[in-house]
C-alpha positions in Angstrom: 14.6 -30.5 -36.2 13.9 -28.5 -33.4 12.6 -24.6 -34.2 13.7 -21.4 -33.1 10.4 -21.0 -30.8 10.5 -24.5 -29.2 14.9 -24.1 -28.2 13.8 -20.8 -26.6 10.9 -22.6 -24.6 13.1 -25.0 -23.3 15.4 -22.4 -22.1 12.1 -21.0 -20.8 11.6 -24.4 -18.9 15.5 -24.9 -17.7 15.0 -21.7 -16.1 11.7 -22.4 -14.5 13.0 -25.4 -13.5 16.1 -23.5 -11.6 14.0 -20.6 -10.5 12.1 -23.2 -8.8 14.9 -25.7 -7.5 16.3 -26.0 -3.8 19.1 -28.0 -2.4 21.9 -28.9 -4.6 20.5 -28.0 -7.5 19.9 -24.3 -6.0 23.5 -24.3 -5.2 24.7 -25.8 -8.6 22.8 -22.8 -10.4 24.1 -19.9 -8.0 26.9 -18.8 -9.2 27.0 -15.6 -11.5 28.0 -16.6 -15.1 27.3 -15.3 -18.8 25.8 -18.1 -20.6 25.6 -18.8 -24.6 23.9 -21.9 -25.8 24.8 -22.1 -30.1 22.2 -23.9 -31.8 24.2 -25.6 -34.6 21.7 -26.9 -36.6 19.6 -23.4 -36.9 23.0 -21.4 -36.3 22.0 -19.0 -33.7 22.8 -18.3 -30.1 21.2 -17.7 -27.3 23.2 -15.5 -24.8 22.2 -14.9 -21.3 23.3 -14.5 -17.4 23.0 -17.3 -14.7 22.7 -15.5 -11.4 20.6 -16.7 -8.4 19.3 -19.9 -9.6 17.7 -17.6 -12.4 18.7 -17.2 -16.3 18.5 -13.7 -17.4 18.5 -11.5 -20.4 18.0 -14.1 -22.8 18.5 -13.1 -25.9 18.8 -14.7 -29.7 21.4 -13.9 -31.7 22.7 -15.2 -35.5 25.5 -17.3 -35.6 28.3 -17.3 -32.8 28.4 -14.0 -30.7 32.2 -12.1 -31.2 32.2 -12.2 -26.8 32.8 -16.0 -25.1 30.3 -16.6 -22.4 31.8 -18.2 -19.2 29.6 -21.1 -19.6 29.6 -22.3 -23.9 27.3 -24.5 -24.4 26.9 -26.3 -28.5 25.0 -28.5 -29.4 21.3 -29.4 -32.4 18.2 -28.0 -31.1 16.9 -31.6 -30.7 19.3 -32.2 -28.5 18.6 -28.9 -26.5 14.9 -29.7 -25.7 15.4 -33.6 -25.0 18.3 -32.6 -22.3 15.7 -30.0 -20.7 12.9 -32.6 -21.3 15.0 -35.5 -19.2 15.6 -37.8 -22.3 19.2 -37.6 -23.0 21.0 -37.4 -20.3 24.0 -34.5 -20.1 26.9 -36.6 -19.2 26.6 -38.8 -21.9 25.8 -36.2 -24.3 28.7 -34.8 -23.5 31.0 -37.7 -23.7 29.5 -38.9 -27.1 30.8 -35.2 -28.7 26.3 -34.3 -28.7 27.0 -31.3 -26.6 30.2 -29.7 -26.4 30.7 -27.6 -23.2 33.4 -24.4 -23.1 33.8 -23.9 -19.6 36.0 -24.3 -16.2 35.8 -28.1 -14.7 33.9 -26.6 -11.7 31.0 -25.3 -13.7 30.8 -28.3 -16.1 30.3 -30.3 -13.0 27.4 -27.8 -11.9 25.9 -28.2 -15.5 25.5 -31.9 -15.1 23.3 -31.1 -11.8 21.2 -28.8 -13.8 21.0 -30.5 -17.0 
């Protein structure tokens, strides 16, 4: 099981990665969004804002937050870190109920670019 520390490097790398991308990636992680990514298995959240190919003002909170983000993202730590690492791929996560996505179509498409 994936720790606190290691879900919140991954995040770390996912928006290296982004900071760092061009093309369609860069355009898939433009638009401005809040984020949450739940961490089922440690139940906490980590909330943040997409904006500029750049993840912002992470921060880790207990549980669920009381706001929805525009982009929901749920799913074990494990889980988190292989999708960021390139092992499981996001699509398939998805389908197979791994990750469960609260969001528009439009953005759920732009996830599967990023992730």
């Amino acid at each position: 099981m994936a720790t606190i520390e290691e879900c919140r490097a991954a995040l770390d790398r996912l928006a290296e990665n982004l900071a760092g991308a061009s093309g369609d990636l860069r355009e898939a992680a433009a638009p401005d969004r809040s984020l949450s990514c739940h961490i089922t298995d440690l139940d906490v959240t980590f909330t943040g804002h997409l904006a500029g190919g750049h993840i912002q003002d992470v921060e880790t909170v207990p549980g669920t937050p009381e706001r929805r983000a525009e982009i929901g993202l749920t799913m074990a730590g494990d889980d988190l870190v292989a999708l960021v690492d390139g092992r499981l791929n996001f699509a398939r996560a998805w389908a197979g109920g791994r990750v469960r996505v609260q969001a528009g179509l439009r953005d759920v498409l732009r996830l599967r670019k990023l992730l």
